[in-house]
Predicted model as a PDB file, atoms N, CA, C, CB and O in Angstrom, pLDDT in the B-factor column:
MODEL        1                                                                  
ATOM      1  N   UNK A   1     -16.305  17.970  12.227  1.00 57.00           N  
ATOM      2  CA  UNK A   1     -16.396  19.292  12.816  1.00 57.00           C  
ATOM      3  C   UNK A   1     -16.196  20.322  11.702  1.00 57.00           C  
ATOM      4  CB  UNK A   1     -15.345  19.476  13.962  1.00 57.00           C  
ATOM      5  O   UNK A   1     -15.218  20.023  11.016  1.00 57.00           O  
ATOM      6  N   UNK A   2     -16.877  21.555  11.263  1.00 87.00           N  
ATOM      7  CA  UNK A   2     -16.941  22.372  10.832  1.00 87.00           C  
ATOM      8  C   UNK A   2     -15.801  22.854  10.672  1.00 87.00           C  
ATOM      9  CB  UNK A   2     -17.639  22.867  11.234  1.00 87.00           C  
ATOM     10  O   UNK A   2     -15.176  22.793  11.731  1.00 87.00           O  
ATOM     11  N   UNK A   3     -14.987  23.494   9.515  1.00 88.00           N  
ATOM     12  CA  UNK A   3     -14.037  24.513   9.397  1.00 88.00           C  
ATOM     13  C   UNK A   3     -13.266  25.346  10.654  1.00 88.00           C  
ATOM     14  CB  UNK A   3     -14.718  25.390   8.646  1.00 88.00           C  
ATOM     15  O   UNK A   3     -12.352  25.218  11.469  1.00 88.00           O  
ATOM     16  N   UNK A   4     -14.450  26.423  10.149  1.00 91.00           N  
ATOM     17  CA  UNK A   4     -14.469  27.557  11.333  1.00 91.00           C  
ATOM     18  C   UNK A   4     -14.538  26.966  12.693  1.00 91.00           C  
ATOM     19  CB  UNK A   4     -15.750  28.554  11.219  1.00 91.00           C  
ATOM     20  O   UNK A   4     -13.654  27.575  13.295  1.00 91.00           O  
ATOM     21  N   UNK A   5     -15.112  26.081  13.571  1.00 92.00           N  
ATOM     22  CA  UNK A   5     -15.466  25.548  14.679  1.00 92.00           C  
ATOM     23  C   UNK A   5     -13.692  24.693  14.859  1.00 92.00           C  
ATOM     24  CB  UNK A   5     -17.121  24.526  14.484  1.00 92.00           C  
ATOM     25  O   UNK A   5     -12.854  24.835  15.749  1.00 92.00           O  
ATOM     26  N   UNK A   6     -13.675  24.066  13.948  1.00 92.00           N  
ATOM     27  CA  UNK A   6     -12.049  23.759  14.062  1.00 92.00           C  
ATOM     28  C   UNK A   6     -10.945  24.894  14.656  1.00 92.00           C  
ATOM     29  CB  UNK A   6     -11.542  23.461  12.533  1.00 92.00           C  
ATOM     30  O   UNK A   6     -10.390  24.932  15.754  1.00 92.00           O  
ATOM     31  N   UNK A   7     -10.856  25.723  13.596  1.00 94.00           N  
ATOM     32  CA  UNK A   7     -10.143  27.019  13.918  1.00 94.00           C  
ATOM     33  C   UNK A   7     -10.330  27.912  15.204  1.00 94.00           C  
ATOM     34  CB  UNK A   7     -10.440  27.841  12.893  1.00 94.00           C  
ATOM     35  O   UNK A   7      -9.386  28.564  15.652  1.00 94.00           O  
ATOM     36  N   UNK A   8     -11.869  27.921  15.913  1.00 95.00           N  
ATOM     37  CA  UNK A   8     -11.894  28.493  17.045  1.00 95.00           C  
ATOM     38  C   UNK A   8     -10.919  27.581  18.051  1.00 95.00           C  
ATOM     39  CB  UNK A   8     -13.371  28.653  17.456  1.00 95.00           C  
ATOM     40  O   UNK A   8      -9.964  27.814  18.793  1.00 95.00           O  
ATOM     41  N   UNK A   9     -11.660  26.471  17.675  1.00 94.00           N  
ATOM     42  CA  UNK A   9     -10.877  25.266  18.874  1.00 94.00           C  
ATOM     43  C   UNK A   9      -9.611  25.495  18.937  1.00 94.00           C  
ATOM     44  CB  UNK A   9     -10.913  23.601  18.528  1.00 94.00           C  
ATOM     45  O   UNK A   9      -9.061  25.716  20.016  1.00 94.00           O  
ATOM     46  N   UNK A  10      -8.889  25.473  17.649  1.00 94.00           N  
ATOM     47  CA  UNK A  10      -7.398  25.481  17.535  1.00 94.00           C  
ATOM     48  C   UNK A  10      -6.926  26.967  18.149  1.00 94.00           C  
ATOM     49  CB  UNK A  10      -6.909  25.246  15.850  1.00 94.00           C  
ATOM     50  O   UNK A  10      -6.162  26.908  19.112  1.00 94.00           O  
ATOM     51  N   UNK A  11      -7.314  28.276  17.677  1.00 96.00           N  
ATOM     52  CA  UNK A  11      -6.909  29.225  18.713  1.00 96.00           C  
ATOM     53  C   UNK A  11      -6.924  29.680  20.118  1.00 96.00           C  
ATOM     54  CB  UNK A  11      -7.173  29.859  18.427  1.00 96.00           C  
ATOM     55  O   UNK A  11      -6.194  30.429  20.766  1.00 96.00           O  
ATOM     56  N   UNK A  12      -8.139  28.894  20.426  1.00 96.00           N  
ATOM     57  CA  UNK A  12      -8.137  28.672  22.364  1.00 96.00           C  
ATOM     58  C   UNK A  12      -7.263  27.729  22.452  1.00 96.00           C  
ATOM     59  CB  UNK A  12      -9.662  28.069  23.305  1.00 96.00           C  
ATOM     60  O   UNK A  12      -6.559  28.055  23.407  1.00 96.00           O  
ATOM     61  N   UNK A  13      -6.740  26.382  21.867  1.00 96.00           N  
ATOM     62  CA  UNK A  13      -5.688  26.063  22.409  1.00 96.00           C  
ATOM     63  C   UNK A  13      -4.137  26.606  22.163  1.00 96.00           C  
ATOM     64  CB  UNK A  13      -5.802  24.947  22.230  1.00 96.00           C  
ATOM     65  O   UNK A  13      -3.139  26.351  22.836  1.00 96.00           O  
ATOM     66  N   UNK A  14      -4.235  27.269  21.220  1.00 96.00           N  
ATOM     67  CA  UNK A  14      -3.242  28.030  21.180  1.00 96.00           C  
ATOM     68  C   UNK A  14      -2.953  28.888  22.305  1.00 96.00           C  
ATOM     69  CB  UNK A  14      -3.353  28.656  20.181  1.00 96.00           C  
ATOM     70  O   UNK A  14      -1.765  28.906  22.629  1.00 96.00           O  
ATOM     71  N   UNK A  15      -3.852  29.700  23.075  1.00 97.00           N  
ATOM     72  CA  UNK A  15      -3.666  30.276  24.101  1.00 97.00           C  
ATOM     73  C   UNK A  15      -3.123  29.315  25.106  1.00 97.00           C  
ATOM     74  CB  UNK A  15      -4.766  30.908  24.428  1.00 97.00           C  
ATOM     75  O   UNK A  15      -2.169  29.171  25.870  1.00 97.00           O  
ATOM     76  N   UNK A  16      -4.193  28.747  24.721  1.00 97.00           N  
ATOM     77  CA  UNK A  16      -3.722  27.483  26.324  1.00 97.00           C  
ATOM     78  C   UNK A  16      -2.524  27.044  26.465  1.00 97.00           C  
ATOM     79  CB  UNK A  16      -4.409  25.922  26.397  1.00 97.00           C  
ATOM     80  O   UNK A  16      -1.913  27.142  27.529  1.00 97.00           O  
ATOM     81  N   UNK A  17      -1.989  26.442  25.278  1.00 96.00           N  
ATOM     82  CA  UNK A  17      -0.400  26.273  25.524  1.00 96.00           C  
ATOM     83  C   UNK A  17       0.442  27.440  25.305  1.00 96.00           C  
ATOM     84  CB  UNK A  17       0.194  25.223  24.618  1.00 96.00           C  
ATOM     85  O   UNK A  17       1.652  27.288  25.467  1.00 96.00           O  
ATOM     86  N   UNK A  18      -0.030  28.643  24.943  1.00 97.00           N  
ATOM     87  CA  UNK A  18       1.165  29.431  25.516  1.00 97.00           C  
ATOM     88  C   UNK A  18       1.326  30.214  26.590  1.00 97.00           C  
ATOM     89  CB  UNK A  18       1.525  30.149  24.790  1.00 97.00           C  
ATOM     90  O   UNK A  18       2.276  30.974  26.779  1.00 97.00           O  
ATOM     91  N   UNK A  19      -0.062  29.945  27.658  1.00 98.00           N  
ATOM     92  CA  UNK A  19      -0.011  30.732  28.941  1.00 98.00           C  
ATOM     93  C   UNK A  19       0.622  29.151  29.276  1.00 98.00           C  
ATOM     94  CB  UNK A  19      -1.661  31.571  29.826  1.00 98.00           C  
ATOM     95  O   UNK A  19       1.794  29.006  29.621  1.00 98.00           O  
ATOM     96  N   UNK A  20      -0.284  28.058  29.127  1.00 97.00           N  
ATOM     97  CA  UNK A  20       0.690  27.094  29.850  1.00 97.00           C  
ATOM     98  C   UNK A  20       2.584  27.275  29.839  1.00 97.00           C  
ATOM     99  CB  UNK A  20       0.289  25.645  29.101  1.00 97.00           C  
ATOM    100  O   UNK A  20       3.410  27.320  30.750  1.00 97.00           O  
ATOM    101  N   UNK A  21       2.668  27.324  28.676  1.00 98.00           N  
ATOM    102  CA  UNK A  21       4.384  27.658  28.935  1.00 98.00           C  
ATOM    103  C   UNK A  21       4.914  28.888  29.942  1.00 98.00           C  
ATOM    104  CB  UNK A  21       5.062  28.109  27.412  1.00 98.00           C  
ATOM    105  O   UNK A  21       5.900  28.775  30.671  1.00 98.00           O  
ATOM    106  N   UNK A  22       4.172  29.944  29.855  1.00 98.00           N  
ATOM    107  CA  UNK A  22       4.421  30.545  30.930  1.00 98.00           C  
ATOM    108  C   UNK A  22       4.140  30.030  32.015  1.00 98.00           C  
ATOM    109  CB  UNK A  22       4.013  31.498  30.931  1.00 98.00           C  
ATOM    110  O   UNK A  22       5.004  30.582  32.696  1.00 98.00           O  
ATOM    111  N   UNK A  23       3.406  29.172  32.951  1.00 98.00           N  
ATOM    112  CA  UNK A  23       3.471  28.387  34.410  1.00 98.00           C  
ATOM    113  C   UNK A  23       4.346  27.575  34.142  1.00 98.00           C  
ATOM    114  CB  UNK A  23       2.222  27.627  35.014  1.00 98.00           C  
ATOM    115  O   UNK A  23       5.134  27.724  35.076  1.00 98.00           O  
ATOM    116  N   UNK A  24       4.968  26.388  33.138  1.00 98.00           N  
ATOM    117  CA  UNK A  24       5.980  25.926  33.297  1.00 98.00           C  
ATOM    118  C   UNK A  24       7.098  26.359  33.883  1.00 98.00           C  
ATOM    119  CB  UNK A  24       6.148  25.671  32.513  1.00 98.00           C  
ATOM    120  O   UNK A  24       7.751  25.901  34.820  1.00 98.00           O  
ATOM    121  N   UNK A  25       7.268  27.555  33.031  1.00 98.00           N  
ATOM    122  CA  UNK A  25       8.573  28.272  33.315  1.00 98.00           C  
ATOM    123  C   UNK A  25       8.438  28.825  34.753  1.00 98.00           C  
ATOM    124  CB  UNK A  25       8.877  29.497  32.222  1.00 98.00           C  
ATOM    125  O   UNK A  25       9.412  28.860  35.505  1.00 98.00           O  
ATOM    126  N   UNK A  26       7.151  29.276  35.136  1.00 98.00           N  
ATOM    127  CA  UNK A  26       7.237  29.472  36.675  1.00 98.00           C  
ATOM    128  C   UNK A  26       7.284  28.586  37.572  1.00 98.00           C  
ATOM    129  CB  UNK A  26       6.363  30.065  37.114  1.00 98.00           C  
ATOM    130  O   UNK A  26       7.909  28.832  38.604  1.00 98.00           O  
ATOM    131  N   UNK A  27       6.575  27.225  37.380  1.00 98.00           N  
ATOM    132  CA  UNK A  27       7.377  26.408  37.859  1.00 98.00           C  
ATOM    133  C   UNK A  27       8.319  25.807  38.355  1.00 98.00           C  
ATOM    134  CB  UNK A  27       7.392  26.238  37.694  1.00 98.00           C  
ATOM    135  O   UNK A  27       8.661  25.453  39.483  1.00 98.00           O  
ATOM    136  N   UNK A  28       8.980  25.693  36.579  1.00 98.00           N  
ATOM    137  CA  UNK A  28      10.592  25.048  37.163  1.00 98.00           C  
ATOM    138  C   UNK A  28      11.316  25.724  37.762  1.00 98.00           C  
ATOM    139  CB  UNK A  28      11.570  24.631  36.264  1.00 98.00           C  
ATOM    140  O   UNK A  28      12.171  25.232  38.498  1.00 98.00           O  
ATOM    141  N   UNK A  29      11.088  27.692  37.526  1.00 98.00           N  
ATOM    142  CA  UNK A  29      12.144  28.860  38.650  1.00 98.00           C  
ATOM    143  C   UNK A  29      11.879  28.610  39.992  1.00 98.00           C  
ATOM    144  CB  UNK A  29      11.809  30.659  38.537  1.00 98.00           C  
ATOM    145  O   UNK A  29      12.769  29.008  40.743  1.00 98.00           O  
ATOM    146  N   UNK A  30      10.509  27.834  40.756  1.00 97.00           N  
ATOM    147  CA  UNK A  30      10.102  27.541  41.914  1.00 97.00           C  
ATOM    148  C   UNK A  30      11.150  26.400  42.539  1.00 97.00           C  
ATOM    149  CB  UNK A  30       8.640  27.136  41.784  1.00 97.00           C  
ATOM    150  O   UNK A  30      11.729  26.203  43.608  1.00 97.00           O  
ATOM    151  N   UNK A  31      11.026  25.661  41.007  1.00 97.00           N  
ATOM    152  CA  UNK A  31      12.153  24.298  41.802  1.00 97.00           C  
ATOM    153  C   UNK A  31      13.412  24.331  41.818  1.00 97.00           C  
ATOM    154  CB  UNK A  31      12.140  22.933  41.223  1.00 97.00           C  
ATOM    155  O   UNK A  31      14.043  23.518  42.494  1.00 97.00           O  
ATOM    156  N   UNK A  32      13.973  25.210  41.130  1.00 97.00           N  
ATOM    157  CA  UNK A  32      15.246  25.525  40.683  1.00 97.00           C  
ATOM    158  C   UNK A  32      15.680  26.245  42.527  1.00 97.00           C  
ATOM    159  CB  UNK A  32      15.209  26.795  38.978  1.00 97.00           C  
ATOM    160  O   UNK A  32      16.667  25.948  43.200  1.00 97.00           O  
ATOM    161  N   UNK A  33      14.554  27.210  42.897  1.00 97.00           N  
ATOM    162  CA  UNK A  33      14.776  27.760  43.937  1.00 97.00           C  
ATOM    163  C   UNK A  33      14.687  27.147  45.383  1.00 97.00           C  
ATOM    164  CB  UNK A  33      14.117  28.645  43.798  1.00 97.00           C  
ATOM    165  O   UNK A  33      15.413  27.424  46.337  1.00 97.00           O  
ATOM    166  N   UNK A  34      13.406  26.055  45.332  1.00 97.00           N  
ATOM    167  CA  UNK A  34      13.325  25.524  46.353  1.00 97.00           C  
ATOM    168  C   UNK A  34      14.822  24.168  46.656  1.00 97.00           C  
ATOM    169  CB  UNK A  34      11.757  25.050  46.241  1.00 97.00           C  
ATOM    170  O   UNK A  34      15.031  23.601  47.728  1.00 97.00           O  
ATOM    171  N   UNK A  35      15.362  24.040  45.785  1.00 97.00           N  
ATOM    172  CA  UNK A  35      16.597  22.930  45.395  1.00 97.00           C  
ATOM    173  C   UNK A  35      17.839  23.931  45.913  1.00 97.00           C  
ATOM    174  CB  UNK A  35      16.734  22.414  43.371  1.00 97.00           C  
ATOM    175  O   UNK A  35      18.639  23.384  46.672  1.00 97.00           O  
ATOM    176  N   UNK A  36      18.094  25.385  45.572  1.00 97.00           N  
ATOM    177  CA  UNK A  36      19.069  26.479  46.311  1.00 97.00           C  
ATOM    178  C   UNK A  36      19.052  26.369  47.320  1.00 97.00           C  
ATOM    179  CB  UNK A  36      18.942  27.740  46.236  1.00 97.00           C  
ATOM    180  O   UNK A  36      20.080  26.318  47.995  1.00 97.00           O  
ATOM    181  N   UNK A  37      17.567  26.272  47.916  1.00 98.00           N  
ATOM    182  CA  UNK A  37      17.162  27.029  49.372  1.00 98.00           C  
ATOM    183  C   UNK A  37      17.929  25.288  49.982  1.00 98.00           C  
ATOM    184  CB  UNK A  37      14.771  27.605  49.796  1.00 98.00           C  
ATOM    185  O   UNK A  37      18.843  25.321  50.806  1.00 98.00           O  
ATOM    186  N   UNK A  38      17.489  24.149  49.532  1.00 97.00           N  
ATOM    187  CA  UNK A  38      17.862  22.624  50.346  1.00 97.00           C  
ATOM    188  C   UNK A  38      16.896  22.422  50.612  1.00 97.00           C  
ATOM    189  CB  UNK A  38      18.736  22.383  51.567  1.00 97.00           C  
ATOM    190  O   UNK A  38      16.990  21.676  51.587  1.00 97.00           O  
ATOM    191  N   UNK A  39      15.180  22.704  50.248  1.00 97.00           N  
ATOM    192  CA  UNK A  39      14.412  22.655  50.662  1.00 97.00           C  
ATOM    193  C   UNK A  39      13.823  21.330  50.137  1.00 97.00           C  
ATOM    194  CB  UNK A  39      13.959  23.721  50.605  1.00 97.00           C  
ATOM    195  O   UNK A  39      14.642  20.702  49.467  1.00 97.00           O  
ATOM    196  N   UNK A  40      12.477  20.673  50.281  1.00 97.00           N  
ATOM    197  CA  UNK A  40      11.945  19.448  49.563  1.00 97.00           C  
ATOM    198  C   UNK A  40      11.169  19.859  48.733  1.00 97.00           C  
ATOM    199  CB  UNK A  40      11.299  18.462  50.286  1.00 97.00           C  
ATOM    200  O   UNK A  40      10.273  20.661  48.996  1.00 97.00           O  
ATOM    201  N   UNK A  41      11.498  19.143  47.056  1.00 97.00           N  
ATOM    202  CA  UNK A  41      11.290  19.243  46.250  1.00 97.00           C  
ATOM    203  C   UNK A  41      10.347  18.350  45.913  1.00 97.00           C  
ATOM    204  CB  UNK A  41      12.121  19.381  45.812  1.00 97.00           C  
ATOM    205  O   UNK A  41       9.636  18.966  45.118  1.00 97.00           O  
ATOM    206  N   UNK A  42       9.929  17.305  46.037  1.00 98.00           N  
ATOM    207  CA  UNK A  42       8.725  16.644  46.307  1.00 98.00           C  
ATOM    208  C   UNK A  42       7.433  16.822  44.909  1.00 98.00           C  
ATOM    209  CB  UNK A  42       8.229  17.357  47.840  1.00 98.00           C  
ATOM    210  O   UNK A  42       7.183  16.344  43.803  1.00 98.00           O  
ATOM    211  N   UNK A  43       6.795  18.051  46.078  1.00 97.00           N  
ATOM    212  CA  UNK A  43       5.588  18.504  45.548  1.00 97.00           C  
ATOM    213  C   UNK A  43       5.655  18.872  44.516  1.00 97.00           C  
ATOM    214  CB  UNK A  43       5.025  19.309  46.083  1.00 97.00           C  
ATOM    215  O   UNK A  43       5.014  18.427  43.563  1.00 97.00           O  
ATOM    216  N   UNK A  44       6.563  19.896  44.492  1.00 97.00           N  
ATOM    217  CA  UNK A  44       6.678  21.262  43.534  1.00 97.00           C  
ATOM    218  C   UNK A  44       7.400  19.849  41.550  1.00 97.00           C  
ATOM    219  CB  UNK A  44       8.722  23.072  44.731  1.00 97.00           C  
ATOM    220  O   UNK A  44       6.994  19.862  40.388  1.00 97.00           O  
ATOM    221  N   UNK A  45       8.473  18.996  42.240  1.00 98.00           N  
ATOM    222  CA  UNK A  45       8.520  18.095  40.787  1.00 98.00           C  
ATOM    223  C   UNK A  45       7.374  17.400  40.639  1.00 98.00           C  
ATOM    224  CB  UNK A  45       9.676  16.984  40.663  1.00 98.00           C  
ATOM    225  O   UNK A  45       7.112  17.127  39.468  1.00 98.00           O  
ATOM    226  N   UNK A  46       6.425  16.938  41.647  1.00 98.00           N  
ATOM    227  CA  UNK A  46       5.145  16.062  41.128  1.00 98.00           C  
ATOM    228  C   UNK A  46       4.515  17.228  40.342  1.00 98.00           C  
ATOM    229  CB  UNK A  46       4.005  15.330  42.449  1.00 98.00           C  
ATOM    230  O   UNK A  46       4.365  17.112  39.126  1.00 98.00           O  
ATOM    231  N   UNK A  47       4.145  18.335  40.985  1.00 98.00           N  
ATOM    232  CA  UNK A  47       3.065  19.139  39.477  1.00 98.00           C  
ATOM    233  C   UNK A  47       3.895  19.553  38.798  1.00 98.00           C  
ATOM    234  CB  UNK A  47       1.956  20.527  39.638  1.00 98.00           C  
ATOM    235  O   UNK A  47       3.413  20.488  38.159  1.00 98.00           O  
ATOM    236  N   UNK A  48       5.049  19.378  38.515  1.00 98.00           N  
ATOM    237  CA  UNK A  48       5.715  19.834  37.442  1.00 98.00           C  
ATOM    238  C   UNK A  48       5.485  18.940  36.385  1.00 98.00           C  
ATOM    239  CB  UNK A  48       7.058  20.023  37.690  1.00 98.00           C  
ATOM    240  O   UNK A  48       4.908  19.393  35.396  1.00 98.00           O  
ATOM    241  N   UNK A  49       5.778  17.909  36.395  1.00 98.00           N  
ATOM    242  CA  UNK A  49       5.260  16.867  35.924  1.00 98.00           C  
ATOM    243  C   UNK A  49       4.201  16.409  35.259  1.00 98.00           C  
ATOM    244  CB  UNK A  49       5.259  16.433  36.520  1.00 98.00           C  
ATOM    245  O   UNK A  49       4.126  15.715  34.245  1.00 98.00           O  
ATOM    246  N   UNK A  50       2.997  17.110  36.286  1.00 98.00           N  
ATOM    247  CA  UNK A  50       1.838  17.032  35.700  1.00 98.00           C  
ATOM    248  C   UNK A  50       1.677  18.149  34.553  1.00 98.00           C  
ATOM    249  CB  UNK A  50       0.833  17.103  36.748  1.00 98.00           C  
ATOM    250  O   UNK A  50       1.305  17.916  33.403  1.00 98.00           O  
ATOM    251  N   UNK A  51       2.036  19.441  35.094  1.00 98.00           N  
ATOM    252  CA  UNK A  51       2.045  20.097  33.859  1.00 98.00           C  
ATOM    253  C   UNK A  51       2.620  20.164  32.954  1.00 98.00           C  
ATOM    254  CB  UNK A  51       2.037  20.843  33.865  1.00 98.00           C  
ATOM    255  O   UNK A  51       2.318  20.970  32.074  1.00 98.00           O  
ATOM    256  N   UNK A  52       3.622  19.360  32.860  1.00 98.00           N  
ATOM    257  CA  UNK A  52       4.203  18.930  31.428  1.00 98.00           C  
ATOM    258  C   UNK A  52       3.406  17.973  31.034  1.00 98.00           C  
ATOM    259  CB  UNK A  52       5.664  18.405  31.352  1.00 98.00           C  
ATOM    260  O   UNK A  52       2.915  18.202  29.928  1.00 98.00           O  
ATOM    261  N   UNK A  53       2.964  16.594  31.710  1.00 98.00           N  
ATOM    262  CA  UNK A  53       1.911  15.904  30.534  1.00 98.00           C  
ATOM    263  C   UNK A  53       0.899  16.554  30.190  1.00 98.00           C  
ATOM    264  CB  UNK A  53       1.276  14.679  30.858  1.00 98.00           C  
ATOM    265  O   UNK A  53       0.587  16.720  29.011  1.00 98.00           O  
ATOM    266  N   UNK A  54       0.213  17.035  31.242  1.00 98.00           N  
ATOM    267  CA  UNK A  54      -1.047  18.056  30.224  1.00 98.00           C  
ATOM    268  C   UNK A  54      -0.746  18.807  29.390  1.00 98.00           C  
ATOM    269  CB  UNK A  54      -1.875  19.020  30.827  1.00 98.00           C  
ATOM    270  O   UNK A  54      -1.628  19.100  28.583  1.00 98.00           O  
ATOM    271  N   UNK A  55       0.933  19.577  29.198  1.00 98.00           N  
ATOM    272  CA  UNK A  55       0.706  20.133  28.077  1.00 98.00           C  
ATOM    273  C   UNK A  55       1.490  19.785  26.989  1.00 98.00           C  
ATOM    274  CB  UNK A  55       0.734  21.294  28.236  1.00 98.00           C  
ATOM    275  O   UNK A  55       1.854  20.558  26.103  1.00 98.00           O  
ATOM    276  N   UNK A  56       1.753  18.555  27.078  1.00 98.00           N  
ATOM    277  CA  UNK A  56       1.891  17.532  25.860  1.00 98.00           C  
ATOM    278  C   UNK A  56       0.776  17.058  25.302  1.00 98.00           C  
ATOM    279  CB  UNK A  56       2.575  16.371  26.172  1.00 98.00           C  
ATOM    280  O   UNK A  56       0.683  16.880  24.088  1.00 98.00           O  
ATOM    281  N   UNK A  57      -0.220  16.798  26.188  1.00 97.00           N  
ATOM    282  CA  UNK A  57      -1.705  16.485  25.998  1.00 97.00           C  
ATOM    283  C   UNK A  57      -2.182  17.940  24.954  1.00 97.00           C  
ATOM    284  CB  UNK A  57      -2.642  16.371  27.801  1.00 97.00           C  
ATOM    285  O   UNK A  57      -2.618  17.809  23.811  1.00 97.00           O  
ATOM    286  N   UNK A  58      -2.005  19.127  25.569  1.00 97.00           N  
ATOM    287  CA  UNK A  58      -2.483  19.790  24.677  1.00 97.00           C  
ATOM    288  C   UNK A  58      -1.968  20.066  23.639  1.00 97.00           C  
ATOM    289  CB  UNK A  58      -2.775  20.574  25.006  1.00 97.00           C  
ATOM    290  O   UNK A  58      -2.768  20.373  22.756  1.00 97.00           O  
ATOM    291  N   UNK A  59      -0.896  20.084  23.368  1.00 96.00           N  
ATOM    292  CA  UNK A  59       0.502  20.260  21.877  1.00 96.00           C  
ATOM    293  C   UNK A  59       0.127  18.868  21.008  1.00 96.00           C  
ATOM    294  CB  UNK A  59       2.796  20.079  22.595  1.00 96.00           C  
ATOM    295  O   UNK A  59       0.471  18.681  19.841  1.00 96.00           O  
ATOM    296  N   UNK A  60      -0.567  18.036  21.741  1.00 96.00           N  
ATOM    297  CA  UNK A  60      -1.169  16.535  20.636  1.00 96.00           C  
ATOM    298  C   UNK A  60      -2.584  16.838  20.243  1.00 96.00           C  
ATOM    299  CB  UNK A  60      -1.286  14.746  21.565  1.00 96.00           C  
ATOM    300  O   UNK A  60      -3.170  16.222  19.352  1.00 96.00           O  
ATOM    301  N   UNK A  61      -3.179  17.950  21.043  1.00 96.00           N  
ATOM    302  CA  UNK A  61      -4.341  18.235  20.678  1.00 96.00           C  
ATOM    303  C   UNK A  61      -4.392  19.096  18.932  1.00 96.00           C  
ATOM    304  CB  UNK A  61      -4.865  19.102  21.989  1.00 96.00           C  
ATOM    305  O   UNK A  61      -4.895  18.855  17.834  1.00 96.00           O  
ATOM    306  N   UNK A  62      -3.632  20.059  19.491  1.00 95.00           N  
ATOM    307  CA  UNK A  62      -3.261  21.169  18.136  1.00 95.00           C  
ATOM    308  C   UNK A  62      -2.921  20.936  17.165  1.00 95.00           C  
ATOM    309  CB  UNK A  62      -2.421  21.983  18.162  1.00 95.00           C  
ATOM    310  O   UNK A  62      -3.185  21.512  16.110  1.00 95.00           O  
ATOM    311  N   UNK A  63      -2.008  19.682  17.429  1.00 94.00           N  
ATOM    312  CA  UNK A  63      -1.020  18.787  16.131  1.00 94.00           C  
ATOM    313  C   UNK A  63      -2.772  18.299  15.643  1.00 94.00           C  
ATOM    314  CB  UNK A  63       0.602  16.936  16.853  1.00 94.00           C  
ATOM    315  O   UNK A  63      -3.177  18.699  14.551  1.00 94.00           O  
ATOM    316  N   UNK A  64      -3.484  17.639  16.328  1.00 94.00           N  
ATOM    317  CA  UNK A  64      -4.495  16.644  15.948  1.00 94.00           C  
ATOM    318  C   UNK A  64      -5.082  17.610  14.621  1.00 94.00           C  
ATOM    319  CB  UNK A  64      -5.736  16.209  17.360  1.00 94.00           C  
ATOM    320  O   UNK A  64      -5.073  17.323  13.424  1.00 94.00           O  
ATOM    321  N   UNK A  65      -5.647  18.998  15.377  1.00 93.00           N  
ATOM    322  CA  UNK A  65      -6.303  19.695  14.957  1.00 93.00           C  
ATOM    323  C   UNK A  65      -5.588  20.953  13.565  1.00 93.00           C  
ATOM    324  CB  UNK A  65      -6.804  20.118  16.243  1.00 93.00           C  
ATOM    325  O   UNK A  65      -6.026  21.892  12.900  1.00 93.00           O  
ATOM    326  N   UNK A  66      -4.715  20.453  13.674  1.00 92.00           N  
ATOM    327  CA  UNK A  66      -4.078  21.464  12.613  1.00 92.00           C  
ATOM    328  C   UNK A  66      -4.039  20.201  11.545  1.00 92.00           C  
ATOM    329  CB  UNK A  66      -2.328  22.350  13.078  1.00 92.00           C  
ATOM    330  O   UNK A  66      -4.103  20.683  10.414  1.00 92.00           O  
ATOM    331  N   UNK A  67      -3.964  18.896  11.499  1.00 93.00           N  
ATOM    332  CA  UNK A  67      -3.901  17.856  10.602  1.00 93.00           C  
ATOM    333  C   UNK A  67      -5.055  17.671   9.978  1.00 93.00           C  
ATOM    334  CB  UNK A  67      -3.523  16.740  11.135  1.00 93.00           C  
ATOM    335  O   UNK A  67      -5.184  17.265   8.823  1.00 93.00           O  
ATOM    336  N   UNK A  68      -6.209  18.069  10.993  1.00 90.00           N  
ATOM    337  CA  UNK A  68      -7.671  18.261   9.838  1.00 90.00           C  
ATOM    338  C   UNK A  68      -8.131  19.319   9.275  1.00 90.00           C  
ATOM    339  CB  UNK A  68      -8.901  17.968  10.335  1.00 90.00           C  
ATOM    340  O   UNK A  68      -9.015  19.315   8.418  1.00 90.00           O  
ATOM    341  N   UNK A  69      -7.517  20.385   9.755  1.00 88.00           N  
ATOM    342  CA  UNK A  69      -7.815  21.749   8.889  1.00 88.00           C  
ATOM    343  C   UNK A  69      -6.638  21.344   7.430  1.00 88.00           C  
ATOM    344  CB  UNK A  69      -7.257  23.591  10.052  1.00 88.00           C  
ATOM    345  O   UNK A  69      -6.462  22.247   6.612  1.00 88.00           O  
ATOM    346  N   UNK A  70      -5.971  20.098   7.233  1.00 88.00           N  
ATOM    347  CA  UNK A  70      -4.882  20.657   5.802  1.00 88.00           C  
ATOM    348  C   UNK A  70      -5.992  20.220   5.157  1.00 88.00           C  
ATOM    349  CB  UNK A  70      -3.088  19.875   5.253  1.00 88.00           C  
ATOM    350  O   UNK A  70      -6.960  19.598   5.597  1.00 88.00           O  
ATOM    351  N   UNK A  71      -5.690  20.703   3.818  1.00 77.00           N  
ATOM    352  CA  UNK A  71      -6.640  20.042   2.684  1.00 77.00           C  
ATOM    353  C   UNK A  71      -6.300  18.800   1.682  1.00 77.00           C  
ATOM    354  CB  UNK A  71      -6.929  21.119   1.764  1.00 77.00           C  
ATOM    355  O   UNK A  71      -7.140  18.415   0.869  1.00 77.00           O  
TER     356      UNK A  71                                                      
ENDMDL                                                                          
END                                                                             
């Protein structure tokens, strides 16, 4: 892959994992709250979950991609 074409890739995922960290964090304040309320937590830890592996998935992407841009 091209230089530059690298570097685009790598700054859209840069976005991606840092809006992703912002839904994490909204997330876990969802479960933190629905766990106050005594409510079932269930759902809300299954996609939590998920969005933490996807965005481990993407933080292995960036690592990938920042290892072929060194020289």
């Amino acid at each position: 892959m091209h230089n530059e074409a690298l570097q685009d890739e790598l700054r859209r995922l840069e976005r991606e994992v840092v809006e992703a960290e912002r839904r994490l964090a909204e997330q876990e304040t969802l479960l933190v709250d629905l766990k106050r309320q005594g409510q079932d937590t269930n759902k809300a830890s299954a996609e939590l979950e998920m969005m933490r592996d996807q965005q481990r998935r993407r933080q292995a992407d960036r690592l990938r991609l920042l290892s072929l841009l060194q020289p």
